[in-house]
C-alpha positions as CSV (number, residue, x, y, z in Angstrom):
1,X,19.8,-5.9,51.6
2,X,18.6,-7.9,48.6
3,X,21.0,-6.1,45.6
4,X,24.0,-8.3,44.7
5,X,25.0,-6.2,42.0
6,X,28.3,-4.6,43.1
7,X,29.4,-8.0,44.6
8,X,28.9,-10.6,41.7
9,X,30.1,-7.9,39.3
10,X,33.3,-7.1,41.4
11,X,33.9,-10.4,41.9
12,X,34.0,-11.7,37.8
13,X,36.1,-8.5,37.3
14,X,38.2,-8.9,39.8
15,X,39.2,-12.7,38.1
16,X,39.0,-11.5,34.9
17,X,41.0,-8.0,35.6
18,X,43.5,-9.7,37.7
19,X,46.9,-8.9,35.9
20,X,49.1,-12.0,35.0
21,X,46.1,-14.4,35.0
22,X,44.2,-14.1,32.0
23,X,46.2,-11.3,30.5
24,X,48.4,-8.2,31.0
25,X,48.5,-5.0,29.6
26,X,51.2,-4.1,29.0
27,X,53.4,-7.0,28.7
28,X,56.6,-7.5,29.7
29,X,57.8,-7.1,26.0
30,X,54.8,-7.0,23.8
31,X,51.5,-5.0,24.4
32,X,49.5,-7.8,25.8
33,X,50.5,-11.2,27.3
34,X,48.6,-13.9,28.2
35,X,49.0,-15.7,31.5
36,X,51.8,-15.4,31.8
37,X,51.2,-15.0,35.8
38,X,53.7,-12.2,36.0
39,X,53.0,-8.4,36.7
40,X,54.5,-5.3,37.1
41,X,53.6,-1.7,38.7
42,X,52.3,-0.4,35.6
43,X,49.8,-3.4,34.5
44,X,48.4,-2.8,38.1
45,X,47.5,0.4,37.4
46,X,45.8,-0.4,33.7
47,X,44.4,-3.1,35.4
48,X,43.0,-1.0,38.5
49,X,41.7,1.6,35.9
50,X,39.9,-1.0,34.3
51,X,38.3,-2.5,36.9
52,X,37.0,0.8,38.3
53,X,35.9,2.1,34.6
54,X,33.9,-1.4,34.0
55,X,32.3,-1.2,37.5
56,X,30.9,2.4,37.4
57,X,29.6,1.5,34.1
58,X,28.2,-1.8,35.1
59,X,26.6,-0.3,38.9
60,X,26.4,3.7,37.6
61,X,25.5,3.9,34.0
62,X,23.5,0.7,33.2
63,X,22.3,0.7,36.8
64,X,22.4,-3.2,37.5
65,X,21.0,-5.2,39.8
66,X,20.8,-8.5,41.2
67,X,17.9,-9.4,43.6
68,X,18.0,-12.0,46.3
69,X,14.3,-12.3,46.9
C-alpha cells in the first residue's frame, strides 16, 4: 500500500507526454511542434507509445519505487 511509483511517474508523463501541450510528434507540418495545443490521430498514438515505453522502463526495468512510510 506504501509504493507510489506507478502513480507519480504516470502522472509527470502523462503532462509531459500529453500531445499538443508541450510538444507533438509529428506536427502538423514539421516533425515536431511545440504547444501548439493541437493534435491529431497519429501524435496520439506516438504519444501513447511513449508513455507506455517510458513507464515499463521507469516501473519494469529500473524497478522504481516511491515509499509512503
Amino acid at each position: 500500500m506504501g509504493d507510489w511509483a506507478g502513480v507519480v511517474i504516470g502522472l509527470v508523463l502523462f503532462v509531459v507526454f500529453s500531445p499538443g501541450l508541450l510538444f507533438q510528434l509529428p506536427g502538423k507540418g514539421r516533425p515536431v511542434d511545440f504547444c501548439n495545443f493541437q493534435t491529431s490521430g497519429v501524435s496520439i498514438f506516438v504519444h501513447s507509445l511513449l508513455f507506455f515505453g517510458f513507464m515499463a522502463i521507469f516501473l519494469i526495468a529500473i524497478d522504481v519505487h516511491i515509499g509512503s512510510g
